[in-house]
Backbone as a printed PyTorch tensor [residue, N CA C, xyz], in Angstrom:
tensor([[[120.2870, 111.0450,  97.3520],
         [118.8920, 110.6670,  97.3000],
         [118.7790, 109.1550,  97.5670]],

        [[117.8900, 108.7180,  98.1820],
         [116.7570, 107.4840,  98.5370],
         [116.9920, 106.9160,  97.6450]],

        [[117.4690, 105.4800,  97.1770],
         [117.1660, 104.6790,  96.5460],
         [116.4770, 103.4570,  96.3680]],

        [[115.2780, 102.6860,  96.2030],
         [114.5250, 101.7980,  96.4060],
         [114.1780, 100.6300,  95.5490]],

        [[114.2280,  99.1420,  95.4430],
         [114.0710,  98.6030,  94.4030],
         [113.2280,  97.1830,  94.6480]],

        [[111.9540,  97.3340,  93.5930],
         [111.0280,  96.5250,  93.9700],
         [111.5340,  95.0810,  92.9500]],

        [[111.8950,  94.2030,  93.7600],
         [112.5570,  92.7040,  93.0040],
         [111.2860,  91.8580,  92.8390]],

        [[110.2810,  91.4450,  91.4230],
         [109.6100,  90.6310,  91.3630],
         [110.3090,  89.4310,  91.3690]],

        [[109.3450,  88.1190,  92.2670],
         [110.1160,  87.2430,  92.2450],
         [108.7760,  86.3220,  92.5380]],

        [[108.8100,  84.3320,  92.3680],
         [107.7100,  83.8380,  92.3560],
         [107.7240,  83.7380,  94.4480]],

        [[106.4620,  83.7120,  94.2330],
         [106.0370,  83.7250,  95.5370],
         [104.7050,  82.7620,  95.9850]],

        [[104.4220,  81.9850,  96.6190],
         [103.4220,  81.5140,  97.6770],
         [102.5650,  80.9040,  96.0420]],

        [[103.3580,  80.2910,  94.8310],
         [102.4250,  79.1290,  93.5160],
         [102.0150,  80.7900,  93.2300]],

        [[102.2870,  81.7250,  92.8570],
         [102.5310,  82.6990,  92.0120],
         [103.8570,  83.8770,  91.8290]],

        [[103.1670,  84.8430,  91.1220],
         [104.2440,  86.3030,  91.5120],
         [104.0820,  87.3890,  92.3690]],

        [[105.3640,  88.3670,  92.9590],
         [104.8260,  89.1590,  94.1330],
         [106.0080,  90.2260,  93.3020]],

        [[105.6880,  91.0260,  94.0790],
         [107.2030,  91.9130,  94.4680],
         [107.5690,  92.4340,  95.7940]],

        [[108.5580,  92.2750,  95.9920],
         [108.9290,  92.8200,  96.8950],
         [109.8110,  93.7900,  97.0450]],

        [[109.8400,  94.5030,  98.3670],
         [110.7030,  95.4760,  98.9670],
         [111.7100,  95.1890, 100.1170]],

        [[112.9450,  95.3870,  99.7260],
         [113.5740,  94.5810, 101.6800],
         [113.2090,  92.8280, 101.7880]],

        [[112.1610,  92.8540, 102.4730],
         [111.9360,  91.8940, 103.0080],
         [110.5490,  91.5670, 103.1490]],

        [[109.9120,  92.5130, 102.5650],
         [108.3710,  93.0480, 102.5570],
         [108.0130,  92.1110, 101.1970]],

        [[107.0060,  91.5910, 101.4700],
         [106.3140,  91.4610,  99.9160],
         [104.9720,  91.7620,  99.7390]],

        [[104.2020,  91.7290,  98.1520],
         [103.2920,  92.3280,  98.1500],
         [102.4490,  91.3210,  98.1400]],

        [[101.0550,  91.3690,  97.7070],
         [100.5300,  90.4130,  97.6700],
         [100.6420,  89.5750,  96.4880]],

        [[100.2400,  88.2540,  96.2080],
         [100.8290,  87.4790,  94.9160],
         [ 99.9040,  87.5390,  94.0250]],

        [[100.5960,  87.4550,  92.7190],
         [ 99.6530,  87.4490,  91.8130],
         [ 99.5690,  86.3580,  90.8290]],

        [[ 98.5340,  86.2630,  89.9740],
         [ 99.0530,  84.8610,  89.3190],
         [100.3070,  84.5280,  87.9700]],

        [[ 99.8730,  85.9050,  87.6990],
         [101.0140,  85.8840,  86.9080],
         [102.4920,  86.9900,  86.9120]],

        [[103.2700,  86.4490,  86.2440],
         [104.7200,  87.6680,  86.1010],
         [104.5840,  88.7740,  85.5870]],

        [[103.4500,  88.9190,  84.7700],
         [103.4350,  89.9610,  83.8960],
         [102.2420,  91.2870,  85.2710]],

        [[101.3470,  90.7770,  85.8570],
         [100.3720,  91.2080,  86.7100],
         [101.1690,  91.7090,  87.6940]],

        [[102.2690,  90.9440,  88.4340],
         [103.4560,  91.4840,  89.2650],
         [103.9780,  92.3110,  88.8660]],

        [[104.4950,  92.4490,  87.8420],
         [105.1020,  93.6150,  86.9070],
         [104.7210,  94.7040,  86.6570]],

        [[103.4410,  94.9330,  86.5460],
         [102.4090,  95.6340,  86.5250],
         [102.1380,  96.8920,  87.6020]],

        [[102.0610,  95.6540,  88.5080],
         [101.8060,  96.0190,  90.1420],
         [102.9180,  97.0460,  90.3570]],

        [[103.9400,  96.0370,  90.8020],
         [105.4550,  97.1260,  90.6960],
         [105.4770,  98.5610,  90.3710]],

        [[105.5190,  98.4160,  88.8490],
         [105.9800,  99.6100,  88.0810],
         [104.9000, 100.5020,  88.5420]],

        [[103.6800, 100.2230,  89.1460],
         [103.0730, 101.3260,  89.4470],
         [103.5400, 101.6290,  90.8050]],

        [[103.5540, 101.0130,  91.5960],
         [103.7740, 101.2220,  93.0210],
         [105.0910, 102.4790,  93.0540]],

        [[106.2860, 101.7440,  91.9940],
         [107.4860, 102.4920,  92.4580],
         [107.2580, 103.8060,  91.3220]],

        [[106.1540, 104.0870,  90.5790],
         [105.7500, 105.3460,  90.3100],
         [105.3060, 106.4650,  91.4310]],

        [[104.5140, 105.5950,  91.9270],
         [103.5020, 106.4310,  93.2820],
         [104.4340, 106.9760,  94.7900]],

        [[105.6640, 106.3020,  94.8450],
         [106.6670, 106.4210,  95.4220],
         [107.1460, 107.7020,  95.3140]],

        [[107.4820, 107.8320,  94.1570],
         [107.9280, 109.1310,  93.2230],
         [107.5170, 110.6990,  93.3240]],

        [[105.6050, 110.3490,  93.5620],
         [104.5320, 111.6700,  93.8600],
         [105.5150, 112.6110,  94.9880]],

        [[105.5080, 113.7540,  95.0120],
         [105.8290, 114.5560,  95.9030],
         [104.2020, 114.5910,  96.6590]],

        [[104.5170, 115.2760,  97.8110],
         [103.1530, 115.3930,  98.9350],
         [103.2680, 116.3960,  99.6730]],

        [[102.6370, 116.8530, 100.6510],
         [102.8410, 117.7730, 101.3920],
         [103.9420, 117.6720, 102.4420]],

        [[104.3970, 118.5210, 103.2780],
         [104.9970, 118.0370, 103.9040],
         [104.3670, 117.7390, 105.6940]],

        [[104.8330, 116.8610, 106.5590],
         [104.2010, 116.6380, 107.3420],
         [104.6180, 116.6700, 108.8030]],

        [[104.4930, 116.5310, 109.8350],
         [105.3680, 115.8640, 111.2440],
         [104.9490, 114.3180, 111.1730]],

        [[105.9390, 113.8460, 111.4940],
         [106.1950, 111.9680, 112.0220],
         [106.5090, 111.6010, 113.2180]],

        [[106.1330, 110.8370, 113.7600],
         [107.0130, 110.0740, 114.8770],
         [106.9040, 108.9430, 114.5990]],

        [[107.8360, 108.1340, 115.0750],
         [108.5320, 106.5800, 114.9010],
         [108.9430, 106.5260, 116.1780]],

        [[109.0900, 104.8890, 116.4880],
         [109.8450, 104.2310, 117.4960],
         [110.9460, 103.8010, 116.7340]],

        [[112.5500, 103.8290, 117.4720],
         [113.5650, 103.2760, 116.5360],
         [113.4510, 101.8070, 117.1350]],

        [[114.5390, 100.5430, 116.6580],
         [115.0020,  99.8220, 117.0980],
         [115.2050,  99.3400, 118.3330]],

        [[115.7310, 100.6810, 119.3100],
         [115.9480, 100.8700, 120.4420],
         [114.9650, 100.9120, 121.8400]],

        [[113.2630, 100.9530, 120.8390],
         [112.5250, 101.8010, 121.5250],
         [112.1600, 103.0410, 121.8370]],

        [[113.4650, 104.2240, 121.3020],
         [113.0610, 105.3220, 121.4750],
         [111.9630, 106.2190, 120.2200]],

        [[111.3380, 107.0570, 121.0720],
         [110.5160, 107.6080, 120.1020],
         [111.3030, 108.8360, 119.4140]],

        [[111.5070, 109.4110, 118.4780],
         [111.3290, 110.6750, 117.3800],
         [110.2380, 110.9480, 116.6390]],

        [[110.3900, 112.6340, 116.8020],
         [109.6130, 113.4370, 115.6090],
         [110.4250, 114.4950, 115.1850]],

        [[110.3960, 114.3610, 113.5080],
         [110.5720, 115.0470, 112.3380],
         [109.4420, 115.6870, 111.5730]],

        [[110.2620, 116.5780, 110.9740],
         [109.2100, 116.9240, 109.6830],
         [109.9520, 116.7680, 108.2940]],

        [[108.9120, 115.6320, 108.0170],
         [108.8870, 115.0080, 106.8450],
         [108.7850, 115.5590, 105.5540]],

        [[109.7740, 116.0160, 104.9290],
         [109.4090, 117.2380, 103.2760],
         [108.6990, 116.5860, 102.7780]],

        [[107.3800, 116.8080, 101.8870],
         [106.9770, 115.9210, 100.7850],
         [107.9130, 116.0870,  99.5110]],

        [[108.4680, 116.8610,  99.6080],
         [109.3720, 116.6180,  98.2310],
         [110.7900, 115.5310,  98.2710]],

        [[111.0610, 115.1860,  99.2730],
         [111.7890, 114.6990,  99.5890],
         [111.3650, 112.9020,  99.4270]],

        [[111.4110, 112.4110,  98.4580],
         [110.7540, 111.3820,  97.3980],
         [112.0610, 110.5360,  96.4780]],

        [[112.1250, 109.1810,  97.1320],
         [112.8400, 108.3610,  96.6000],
         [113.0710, 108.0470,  95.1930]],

        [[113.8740, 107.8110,  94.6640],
         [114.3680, 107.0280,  93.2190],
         [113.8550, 105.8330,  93.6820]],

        [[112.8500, 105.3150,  92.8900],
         [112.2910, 104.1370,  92.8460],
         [112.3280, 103.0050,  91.1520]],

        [[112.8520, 101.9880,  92.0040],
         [113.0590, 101.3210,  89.9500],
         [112.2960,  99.7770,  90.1870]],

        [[111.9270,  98.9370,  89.3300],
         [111.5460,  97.4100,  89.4690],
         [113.0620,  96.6710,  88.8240]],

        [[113.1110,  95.7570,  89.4450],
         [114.0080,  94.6580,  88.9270],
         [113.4820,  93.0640,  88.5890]],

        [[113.8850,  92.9050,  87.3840],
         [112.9810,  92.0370,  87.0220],
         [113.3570,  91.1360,  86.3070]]])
């Protein structure tokens, strides 16, 4: 299984979290970031229907899959 982890950290004279390399928007405080997070990497969690996708890779090329909705990451905050 998917593993995912949202790292609050200070950001732009407040707090954010981020993903990868992604961040969220800032907030003013650590505790409001925290907040944010723990819900986000809840909602992560929801199973959904399942769907078709297409993406461009890296390469440029296109794919389509079908996407399980149950198929739903382990999501945690680090903090």
């Amino acid at each position: 299984m998917t593993e995912i982890h949202y790292v609050i950290v200070e950001h732009d004279g407040g707090w954010a979290y981020k993903m990868g390399d992604v961040f969220s928007e800032t907030f003013p405080s650590h505790d409001q970031a925290l907040e944010a997070a723990t819900a986000a990497s809840h909602r992560q969690e929801i199973p959904g229907e399942s769907e078709g996708i297409s993406y461009q890779d890296a390469k440029g090329m296109w794919h389509e899959e079908l996407a399980p909705g149950n198929d739903r990451p382990e999501a945690d905050v680090v903090d």
